[in-house]
C-alpha positions as CSV (number, residue, x, y, z in Angstrom):
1,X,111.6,112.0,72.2
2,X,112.2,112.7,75.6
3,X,108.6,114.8,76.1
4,X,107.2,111.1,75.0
5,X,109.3,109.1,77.9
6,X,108.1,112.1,80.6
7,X,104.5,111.3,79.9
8,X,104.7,107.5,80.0
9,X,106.6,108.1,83.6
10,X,103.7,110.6,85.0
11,X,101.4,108.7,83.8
12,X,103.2,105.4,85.6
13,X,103.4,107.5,88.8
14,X,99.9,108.3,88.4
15,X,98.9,104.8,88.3
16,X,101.0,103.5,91.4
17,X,100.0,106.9,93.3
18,X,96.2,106.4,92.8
19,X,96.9,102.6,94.1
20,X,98.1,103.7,97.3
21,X,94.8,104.6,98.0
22,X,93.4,101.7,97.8
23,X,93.3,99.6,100.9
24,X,95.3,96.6,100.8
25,X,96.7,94.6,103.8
26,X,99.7,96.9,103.6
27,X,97.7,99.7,104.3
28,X,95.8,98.0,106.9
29,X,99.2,96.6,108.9
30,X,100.2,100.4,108.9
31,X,96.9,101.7,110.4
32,X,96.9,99.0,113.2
33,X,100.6,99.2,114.1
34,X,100.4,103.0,114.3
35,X,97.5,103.3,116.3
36,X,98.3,99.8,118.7
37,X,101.6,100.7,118.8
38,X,103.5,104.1,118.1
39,X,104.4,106.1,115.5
40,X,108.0,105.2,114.6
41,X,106.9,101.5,114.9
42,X,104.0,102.7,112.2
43,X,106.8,104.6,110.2
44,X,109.3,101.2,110.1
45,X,106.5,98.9,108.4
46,X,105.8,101.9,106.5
47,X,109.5,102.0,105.6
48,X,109.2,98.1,105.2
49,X,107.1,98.2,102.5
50,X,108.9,100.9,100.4
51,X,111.6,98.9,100.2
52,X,109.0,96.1,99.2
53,X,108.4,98.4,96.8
54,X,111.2,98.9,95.2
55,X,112.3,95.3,95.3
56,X,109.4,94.3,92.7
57,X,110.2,97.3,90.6
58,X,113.5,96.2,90.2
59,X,112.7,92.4,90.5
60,X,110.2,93.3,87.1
61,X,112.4,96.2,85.6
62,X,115.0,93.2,85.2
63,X,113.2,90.4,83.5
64,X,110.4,89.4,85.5
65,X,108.1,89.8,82.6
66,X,111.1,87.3,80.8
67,X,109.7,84.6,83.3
68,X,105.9,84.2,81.8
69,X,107.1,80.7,80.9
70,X,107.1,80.1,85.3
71,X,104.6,83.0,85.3
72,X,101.8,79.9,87.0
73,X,104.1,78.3,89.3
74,X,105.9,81.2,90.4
75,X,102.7,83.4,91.1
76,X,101.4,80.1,93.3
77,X,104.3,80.0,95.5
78,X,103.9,84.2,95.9
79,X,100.4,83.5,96.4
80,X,100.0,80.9,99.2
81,X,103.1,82.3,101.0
82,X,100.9,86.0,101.3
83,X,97.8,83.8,102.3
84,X,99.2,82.1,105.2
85,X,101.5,85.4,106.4
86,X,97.9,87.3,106.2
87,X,95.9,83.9,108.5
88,X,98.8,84.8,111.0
89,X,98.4,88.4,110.7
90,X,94.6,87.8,111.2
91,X,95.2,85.6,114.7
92,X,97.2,87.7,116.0
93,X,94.6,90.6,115.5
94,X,92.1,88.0,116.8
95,X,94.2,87.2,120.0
96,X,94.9,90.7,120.8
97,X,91.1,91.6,120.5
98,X,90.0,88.5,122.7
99,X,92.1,90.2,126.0
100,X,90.3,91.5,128.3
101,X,92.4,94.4,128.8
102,X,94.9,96.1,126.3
103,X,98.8,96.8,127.9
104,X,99.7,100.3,127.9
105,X,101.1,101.9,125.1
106,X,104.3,102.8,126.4
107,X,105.3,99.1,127.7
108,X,104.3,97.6,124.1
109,X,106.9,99.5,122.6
110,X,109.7,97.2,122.4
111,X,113.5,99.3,122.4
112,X,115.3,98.5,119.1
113,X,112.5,96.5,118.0
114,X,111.6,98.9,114.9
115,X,114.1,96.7,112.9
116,X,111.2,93.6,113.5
117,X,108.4,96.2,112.3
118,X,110.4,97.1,109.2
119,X,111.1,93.4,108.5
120,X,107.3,92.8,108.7
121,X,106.4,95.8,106.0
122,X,108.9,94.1,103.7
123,X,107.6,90.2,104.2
124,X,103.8,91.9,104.0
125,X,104.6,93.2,100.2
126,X,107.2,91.1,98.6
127,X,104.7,87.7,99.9
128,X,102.3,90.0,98.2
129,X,101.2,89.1,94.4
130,X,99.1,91.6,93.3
131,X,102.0,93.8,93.8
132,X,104.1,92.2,90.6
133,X,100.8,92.6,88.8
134,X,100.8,96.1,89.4
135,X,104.6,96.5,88.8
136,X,104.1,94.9,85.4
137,X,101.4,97.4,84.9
138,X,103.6,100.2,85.9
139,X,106.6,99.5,83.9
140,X,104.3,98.5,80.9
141,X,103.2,102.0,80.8
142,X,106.3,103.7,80.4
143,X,108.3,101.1,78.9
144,X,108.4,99.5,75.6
145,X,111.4,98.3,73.7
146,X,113.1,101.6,72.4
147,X,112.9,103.2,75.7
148,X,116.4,103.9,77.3
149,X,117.9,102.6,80.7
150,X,116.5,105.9,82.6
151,X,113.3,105.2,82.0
152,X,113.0,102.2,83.7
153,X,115.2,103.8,86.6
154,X,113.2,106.7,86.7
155,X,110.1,104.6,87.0
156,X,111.3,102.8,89.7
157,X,113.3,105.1,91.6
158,X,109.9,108.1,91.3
159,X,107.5,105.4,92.6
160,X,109.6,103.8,95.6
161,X,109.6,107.7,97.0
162,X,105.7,107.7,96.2
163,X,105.5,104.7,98.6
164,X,107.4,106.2,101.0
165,X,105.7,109.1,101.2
166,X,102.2,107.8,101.0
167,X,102.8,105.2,103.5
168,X,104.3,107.2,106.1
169,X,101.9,109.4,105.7
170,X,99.2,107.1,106.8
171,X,101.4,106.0,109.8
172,X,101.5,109.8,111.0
173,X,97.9,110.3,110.4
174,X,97.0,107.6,112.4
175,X,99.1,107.7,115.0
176,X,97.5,111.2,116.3
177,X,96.9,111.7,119.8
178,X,92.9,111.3,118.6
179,X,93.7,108.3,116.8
180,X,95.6,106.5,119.9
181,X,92.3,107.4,122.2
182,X,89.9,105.9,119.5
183,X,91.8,103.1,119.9
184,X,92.2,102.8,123.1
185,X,88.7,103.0,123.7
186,X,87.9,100.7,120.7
187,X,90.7,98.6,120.8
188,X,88.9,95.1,120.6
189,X,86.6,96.0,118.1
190,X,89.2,97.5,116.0
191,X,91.3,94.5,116.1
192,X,88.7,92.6,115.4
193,X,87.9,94.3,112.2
194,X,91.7,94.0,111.4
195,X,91.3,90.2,112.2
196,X,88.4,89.8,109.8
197,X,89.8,91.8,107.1
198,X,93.2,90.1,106.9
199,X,91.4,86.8,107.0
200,X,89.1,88.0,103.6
201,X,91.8,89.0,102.0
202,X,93.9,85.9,102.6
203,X,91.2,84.0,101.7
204,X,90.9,85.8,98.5
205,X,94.3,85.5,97.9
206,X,94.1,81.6,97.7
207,X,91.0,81.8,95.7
208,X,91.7,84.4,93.2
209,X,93.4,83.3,89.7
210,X,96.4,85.3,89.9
């Protein structure tokens, strides 16, 4: 019984881990703020959106699926709040690329400020729908209604680490010495690229039927 319940877990962790490839505004944020900014600031949001992570596991694991019944209006609230934090995310890519000149790296990192960068990977994934979608899909595949507590725990628990790990390690790879001098030598075409993209996918966001 238990060999049954391991391969409905692997098989969630699968699913979650192959997601984190996919690039999402999360990833995006991390890639920016690591290469604009520094590494722990990169590792924070990264950090940030773990906990994201694990806040819809649990939020689901508990009876968000019990909430179909609000499923529309709850998803529309979710929806537009992610849209507008992404617009803002977008003009202040748009702002920073329209300087002439970019500060230098050490005087943009703010002391104690990593708190703010954490607080912004959490706002980016819990005002982020698709990421209940794909916590429903997660805990639907190793889930159903014999399954014991651990499951679910295991589930959620196993996949907050994935995000952890896989997040961070985008905010190491990208805050490499090479990666820093790209930057600063791209620096206003690289924000504007962040600045488009985050104004697709807000714009997708309010026009998609989730």
């Amino acid at each position: 019984m238990q060999e049954t319940y391991l391969e409905g877990i692997l098989l969630a962790y699968a699913a979650f881990a192959i997601g984190l490839f996919s690039p999402g505004p999360n990833i995006m944020a991390i890639i920016g703020t690591s290469m604009a900014h520094s590494r722990p600031s990169g590792k924070s949001l990264a950090l940030g959106i773990a906990t994201g992570s694990f806040l819809w596991g649990t939020i689901t694991l508990i009876g968000l699926t019990s909430l179909l019944t609000f499923y529309a209006s709850l998803m529309a609230v979710i929806k537009t709040a992610g849209a507008c934090y992404l617009f803002w995310l977008a003009f202040k890519a748009f702002k920073s690329a329209g300087k002439s000149q970019a500060k230098e790296l050490n005087s943009i990192i703010l002391k104690g400020d990593h708190w703010a960068y954490y607080r912004r990977g959490l706002l980016i994934q819990m005002t982020n729908p698709k990421a209940a979608l794909t916590w429903i899909a997660v805990i639907s595949i190793a889930l159903d209604q014999t399954a014991p507590w651990w499951v679910g725990l295991s589930v959620v628990v196993g996949t907050t680490i994935l995000s952890a790990i896989g997040h961070l390690i985008y905010a190491y790879a990208f805050s490499t010495q090479t990666m820093v001098s790209t930057y600063r030598k791209a620096r206003r075409w690289i924000e504007g690229l962040l600045g488009s993209f985050f104004t697709f996918a807000g714009y997708k966001l309010l026009s998609s039927d989730i």
